[in-house]
Residue, then its C-alpha position, 0 to 999 in steps of 0.5 A: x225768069x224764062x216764059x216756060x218757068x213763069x207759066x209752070x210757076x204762074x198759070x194756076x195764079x193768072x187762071x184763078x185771078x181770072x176765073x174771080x175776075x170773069x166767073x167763069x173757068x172756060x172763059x178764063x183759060x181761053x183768056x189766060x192761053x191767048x195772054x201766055x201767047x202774047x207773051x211768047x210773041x213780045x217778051x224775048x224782044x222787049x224783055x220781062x216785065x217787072x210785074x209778068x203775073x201782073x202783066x199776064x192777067x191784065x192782058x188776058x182780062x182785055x183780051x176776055x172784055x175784046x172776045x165778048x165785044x166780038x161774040x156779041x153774043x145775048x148781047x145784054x147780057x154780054x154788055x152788062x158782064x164788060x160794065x161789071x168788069x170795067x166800071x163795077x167793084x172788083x174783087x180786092x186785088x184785080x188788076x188795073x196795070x203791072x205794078x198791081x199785087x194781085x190776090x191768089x185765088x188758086x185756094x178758091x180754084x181748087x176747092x171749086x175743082x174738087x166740088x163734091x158734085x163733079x165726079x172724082x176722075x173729073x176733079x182730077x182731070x180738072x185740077x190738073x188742067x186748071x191748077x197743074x196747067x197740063x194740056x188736055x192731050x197731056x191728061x189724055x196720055x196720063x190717064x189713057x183715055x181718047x184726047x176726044x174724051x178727055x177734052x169732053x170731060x173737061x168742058x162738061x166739068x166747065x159747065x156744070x160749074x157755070x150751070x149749076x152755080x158752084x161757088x168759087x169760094x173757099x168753103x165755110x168753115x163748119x164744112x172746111x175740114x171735109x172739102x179739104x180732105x177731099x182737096x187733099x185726096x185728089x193731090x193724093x191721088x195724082x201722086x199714086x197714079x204717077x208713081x208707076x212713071x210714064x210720059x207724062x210725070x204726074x207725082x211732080x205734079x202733085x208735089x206742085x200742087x202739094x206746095x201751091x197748098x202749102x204755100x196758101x194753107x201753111x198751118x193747116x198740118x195736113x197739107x204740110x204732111x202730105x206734102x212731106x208724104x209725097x216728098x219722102x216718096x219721090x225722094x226715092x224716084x232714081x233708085x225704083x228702077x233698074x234694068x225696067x224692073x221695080x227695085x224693092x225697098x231693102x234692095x235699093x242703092x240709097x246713095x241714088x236717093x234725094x237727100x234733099x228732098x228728104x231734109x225737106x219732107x222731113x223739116x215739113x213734118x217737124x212744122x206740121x206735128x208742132x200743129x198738135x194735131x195728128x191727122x192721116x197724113x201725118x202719120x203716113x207720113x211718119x211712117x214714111x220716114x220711118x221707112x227710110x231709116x236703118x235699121x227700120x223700127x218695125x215696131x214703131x211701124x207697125x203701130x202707127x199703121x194700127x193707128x192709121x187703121x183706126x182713122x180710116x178703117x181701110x183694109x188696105x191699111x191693115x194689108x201694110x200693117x201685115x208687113x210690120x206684123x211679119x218682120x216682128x213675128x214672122x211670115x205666118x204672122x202676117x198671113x193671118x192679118x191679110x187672110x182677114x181682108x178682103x182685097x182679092x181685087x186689089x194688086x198689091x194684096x197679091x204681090x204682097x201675100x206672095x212674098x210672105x207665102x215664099x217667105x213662109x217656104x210655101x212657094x206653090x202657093x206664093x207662085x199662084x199669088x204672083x201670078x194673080x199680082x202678074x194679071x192685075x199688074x199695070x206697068x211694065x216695070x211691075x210686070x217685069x218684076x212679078x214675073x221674075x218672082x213668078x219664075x223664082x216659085x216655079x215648080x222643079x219638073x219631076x225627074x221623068x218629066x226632065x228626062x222626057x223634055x231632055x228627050x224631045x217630042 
């Protein structure tokens, strides 16, 4: 396996490991980066070696024992961490040489990552660092921020975590189902902030997060139905565009979609309904598939975004199911669920009240909404579709008008 591939593969692997070997993140991802240089410098001339996971910790484990040999820094302390680490009990699975099996603490990582006491977009960024393996400059580009800044916020995430104490454990099981919620949020939402596209391509990274989840939690149903979730999504990733422009679902040229991907999100749905227990994500993406099928079951649809609402009370739910409510009765239908709602900062209610009001033969008031979607919009593609909408309900001049414009000034 070439180095950039066991680094994609196993960086949040090596990191956790040490993270439960030195307690402490920064120290373990110096450690780690100095262990994935060595390897770059010896692998191509003497080859890979038969345990690189095995090898990679160990080595950044000598490396971490050397630097606070070299620091010499509060001294007893210092000796004490290389006494516990050398010749103290270890963690079950710490490695000593190559052929070692080591113990995935990515589960532990993660949920130390997403702690209810960081902040949700240092969560975020720190999950990709710690787990994604993205460089700070790459969560900087992806979340449009000062690299200074990002790099910031990184540490200070570090350190709270080596402060304050916050355990790198796996939560008791009374409080499990709550921090996993919040686990899967995160993923989530690194899905949908990468769904517009961009340099830096942050859906794969939460279908690699969704897999490293399912592969540590494989009968938890919700982390195989959000890995299905965003797989059903991504699936369509190569027929979204074209010419620079949102392509919508109906218009879209299925032969570009992914089918294994499909296969795949949906045999992960199988596994998590065999669980029999239905949760949010199961059923988004229930609804996903559904999606994906001709002719669509709006019906069916439409329930399940009423059970959906019922779980999570979001009115951004209810926005979806007023899209259901519209193709089984009608554009006015549908105007009346979102009249309810009260999401006027909120993008797509726009885009979407805007397609129902053209559907409806309302085009004045279907412009005003795109044009709102249009000054909301954050990507281009979305932009560049808004105002093609924006043109299409654009009022006819009046006869005198177009006679005085023919004219000139």
């Amino acid at each position: 396996m070439a180095l950039d591939a066991v680094f994609r593969d196993q960086w949040g692997r090596v990191l956790a490991t040490l993270v439960g070997i030195l307690g402490d993140i920064e120290l373990a991802e110096d450690a780690a980066a100095e262990a994935f240089a060595v390897a770059a410098e010896r692998w191509p001339g003497d080859g890979e070696p038969a345990n690189p996971t095995g090898w990679l910790v160990t080595t950044a484990r000598n490396r971490a024992i050397d630097d606070l040999r070299r620091r010499r820094i509060l001294a007893g302390k210092t000796k004490l961490l290389i006494r516990d680490i050398e010749t103290g009990p270890r963690p079950q699975g710490a490695v000593m040489d190559e052929a070692t099996v080591i113990q995935d603490e990515r589960l532990e990582l993660i949920f130390t990552c997403c702690h209810p006491a960081l902040a949700l977009d240092v969560q975020v960024a720190l999950t990709l660092r710690t787990l994604g393996g993205l460089s700070t400059d790459e969560i900087a580009l992806a979340f449009l921020v000062p690299f200074e800044t990002m790099s910031k916020r990184l540490t200070r995430a570090k350190h709270k975590i080596r402060d304050a104490g916050i355990p790198f454990a796996v939560p008791p099981d009374h409080r499990l189902p709550d921090r996993l919620a919040a686990v899967l949020a995160v993923v989530y939402l690194i899905f949908n902030q990468g769904w517009g596209g961009g340099r830096v391509d942050l859906a794969a990274e939460a279908i690699h997060l969704g897999r490293a989840l399912a592969g540590l939690m494989p009968d938890e149903p919700e982390v195989l139905a959000l890995l299905a979730l965003m797989l059903l999504h991504d699936a369509r990733k190569a027929a979204r565009l074209r010419d620079g422009r949102i392509v919508p679902l109906d218009d879209q040229d299925r032969s570009l979609w992914d089918t294994r991907q499909i296969d795949e999100g949906r045999a992960l749905l199988r596994r998590a309904m065999a669980r029999e227990r239905s949760g949010p994500y199961l059923v988004q993406g229930a609804i996903a598939d559904l999606h994906l099928q001709e002719p669509r079951d709006w019906r069916q649809i439409a329930a399940l975004y009423q059970t959906l609402a019922r779980q999570t009370g979001s009115p951004i739910v209810e926005m979806n199911r007023a899209v259901a409510v519209a193709e089984i009765d009608g554009p006015q239908a549908g105007l009346a669920v979102l009249d309810g709602l009260d999401l006027g900062h909120y993008r797509y209610f726009h885009s979407t009240r805007a397609e129902l009001l053209r559907r409806a033969g309302r085009d004045a008031e279907a412009h005003h909404a795109y044009r709102r979607a249009l000054d909301l919009a954050q990507t281009e593609p979305e932009q560049r579709f808004l105002a093609d909408r924006l043109a299409e309900t654009a009022p006819s001049p009046k006869p005198g008008e177009r006679r005085r414009r023919a004219a000139g000034p």
